[in-house]
ROSE-4610 file (N, C-alpha, C; in Angstrom, 1 decimal, always signed):
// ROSE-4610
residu = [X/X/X/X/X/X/X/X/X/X/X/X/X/X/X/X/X/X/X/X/X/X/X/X/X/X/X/X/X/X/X/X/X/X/X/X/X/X/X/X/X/X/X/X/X/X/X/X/X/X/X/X/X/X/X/X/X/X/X/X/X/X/X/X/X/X/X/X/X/X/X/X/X/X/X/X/X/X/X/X/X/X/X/X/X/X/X/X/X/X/X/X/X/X/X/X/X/X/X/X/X/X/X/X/X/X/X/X/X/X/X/X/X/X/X/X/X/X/X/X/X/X/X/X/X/X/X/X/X/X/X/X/X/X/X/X/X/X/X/X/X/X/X/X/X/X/X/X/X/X/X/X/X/X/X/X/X/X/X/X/X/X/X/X/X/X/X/X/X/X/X/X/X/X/X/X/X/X/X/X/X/X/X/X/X/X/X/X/X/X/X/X/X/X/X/X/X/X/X/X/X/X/X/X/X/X/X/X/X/X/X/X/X/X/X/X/X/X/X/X/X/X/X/X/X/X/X/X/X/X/X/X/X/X/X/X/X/X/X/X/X/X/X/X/X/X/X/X/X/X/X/X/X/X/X]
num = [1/1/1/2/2/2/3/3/3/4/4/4/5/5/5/6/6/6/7/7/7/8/8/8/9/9/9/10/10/10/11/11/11/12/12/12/13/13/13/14/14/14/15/15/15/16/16/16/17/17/17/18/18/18/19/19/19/20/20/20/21/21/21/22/22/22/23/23/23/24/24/24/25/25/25/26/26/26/27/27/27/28/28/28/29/29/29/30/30/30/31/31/31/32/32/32/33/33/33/34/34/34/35/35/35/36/36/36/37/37/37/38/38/38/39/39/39/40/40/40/41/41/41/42/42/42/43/43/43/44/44/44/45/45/45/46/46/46/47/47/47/48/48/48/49/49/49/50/50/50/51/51/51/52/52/52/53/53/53/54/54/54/55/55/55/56/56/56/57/57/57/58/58/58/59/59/59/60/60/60/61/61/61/62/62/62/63/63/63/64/64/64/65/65/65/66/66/66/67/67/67/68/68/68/69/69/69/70/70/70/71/71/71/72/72/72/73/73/73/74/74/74/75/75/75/76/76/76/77/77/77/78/78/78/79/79/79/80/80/80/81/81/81/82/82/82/83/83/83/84/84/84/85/85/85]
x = [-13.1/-11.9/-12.2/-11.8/-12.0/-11.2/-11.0/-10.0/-9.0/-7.8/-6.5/-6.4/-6.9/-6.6/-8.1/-9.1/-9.9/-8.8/-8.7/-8.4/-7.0/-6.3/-5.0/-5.4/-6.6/-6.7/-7.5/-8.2/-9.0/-7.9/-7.2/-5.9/-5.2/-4.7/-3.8/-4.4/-5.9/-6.1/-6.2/-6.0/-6.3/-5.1/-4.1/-2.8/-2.5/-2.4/-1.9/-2.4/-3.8/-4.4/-3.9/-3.3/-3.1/-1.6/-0.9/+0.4/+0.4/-0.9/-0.9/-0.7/-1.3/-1.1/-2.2/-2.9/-3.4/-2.9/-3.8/-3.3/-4.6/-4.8/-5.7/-5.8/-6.8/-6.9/-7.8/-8.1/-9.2/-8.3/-7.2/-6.2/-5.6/-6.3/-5.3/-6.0/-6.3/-6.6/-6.6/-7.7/-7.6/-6.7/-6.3/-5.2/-3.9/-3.6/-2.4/-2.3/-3.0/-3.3/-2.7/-3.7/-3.2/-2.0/-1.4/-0.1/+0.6/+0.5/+1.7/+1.6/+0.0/+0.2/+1.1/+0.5/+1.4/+2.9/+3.2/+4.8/+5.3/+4.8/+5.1/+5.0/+4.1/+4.2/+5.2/+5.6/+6.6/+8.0/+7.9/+9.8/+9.3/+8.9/+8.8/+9.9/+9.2/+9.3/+9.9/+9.1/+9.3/+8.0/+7.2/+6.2/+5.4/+4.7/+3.7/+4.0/+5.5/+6.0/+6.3/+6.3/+6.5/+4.9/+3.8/+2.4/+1.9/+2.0/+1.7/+2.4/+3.5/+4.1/+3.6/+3.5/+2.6/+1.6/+0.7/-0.7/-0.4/+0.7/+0.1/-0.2/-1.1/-1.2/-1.1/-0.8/-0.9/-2.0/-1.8/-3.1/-3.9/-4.8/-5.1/-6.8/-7.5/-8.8/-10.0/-10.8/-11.7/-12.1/-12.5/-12.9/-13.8/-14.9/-16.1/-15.8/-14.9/-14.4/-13.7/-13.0/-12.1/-13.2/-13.9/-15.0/-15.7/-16.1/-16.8/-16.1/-14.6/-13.7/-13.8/-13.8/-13.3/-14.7/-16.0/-17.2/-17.1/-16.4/-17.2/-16.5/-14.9/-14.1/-14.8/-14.7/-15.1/-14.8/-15.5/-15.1/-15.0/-14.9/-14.7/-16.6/-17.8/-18.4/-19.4/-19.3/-20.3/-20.9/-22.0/-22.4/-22.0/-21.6/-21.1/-20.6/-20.2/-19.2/-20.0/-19.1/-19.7/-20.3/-20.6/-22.1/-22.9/-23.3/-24.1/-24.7/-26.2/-26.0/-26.5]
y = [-57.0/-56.7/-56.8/-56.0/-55.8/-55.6/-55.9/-55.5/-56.3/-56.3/-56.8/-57.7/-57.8/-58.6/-59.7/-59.8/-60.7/-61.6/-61.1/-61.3/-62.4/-61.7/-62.9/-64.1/-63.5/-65.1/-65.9/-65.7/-66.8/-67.6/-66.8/-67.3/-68.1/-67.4/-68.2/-69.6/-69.2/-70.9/-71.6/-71.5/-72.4/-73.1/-72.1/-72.4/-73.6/-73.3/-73.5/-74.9/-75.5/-76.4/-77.5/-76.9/-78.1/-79.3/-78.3/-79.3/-79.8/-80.0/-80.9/-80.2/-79.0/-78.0/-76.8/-76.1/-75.4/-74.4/-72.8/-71.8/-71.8/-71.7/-71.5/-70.2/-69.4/-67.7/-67.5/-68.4/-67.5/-67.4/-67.3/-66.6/-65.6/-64.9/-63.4/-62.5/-61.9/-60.5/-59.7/-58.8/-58.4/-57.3/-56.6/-55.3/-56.0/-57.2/-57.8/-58.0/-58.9/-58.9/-57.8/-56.9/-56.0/-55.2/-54.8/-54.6/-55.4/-56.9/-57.6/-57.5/-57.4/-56.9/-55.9/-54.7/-53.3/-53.3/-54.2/-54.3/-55.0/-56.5/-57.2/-56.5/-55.5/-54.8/-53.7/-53.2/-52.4/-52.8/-54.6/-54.4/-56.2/-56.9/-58.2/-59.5/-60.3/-61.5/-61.1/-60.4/-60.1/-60.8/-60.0/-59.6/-60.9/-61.3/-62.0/-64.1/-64.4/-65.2/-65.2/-64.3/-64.5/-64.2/-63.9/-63.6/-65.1/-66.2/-67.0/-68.3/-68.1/-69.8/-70.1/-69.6/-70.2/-70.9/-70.2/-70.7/-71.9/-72.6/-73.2/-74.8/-75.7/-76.9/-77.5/-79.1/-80.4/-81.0/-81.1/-81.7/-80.7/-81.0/-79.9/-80.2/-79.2/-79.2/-79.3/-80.6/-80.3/-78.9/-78.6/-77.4/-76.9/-77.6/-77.1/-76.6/-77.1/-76.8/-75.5/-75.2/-73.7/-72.7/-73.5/-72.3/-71.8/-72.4/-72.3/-71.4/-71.7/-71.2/-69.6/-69.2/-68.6/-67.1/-67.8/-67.3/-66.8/-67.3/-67.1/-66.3/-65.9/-65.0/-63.3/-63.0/-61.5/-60.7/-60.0/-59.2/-59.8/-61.6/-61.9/-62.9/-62.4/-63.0/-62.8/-62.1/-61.4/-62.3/-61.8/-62.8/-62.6/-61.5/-60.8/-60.0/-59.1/-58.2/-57.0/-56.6/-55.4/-55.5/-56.7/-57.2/-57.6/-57.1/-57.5/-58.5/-59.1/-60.9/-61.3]
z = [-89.1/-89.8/-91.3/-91.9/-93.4/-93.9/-95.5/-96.8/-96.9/-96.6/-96.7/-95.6/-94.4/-93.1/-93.2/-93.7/-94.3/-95.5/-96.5/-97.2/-96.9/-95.8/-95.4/-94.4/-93.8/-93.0/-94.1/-94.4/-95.2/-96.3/-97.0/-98.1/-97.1/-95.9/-95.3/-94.4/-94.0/-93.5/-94.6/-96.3/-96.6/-97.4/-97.3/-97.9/-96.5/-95.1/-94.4/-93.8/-94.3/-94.1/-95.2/-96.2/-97.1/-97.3/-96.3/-96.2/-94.5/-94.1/-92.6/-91.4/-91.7/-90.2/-90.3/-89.4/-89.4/-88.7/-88.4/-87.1/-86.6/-85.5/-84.3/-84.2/-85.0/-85.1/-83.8/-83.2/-81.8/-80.9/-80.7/-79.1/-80.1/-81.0/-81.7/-81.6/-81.1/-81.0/-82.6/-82.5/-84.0/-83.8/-82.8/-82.5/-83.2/-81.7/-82.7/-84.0/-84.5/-85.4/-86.6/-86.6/-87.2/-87.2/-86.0/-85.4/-85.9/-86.1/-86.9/-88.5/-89.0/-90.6/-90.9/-89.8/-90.4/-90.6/-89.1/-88.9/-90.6/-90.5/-91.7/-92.9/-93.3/-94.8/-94.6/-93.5/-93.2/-93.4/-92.7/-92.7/-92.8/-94.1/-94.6/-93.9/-93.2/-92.5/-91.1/-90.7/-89.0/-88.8/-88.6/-87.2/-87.5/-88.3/-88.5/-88.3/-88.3/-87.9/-86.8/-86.1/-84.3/-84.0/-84.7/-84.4/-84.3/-85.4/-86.3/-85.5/-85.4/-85.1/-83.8/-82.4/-81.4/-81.2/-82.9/-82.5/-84.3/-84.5/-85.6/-84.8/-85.2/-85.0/-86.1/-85.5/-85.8/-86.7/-87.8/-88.9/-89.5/-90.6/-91.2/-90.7/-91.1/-90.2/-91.9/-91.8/-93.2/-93.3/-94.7/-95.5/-94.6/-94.1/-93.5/-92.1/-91.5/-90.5/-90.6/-91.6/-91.4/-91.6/-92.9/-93.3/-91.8/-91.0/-89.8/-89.0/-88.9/-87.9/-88.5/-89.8/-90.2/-90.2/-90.3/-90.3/-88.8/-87.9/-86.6/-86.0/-86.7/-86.6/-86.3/-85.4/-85.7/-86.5/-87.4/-88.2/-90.1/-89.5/-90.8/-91.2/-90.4/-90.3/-91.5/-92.4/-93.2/-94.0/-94.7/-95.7/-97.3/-97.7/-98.9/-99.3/-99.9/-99.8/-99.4/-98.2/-97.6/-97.0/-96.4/-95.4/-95.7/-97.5/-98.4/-98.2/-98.0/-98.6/-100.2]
């Protein structure tokens, strides 16, 4: 996954980690996924709230931990921009 949908999970596990909750991104699909971006920049505060609230949990997860979750994410695994390292 690249560009704008990289760019929202990483922002958002880290926004989302800091007031005592995290989202559990490995049961999403990158289709969905993306199918709830498009909807959400289409018609703002639908899609990505009924995508999102199922998988949020309890507590926030240390830095090293999301960074890991977030590395092992498909699509979001790269080493630098563009795959670059």
């Amino acid at each position: 996954m690249g560009g704008s949908g990289s760019v929202f999970k990483t922002v958002h596990a880290d926004l989302a980690r800091r007031p005592d909750f995290h989202i559990d991104w490995s049961p999403i699909s990158k289709p969905a996924f993306l199918a709830a971006l498009t909807a959400e920049l289409q018609k703002p505060g639908t899609a990505m709230d009924a995508l999102l609230f199922p998988h949020v949990r309890a507590g926030t997860l240390p830095i090293e931990r999301t960074a890991a979750v977030l590395k092992a994410t498909p699509g979001l695994n790269v080493s630098g921009p563009r795959g670059n390292a």
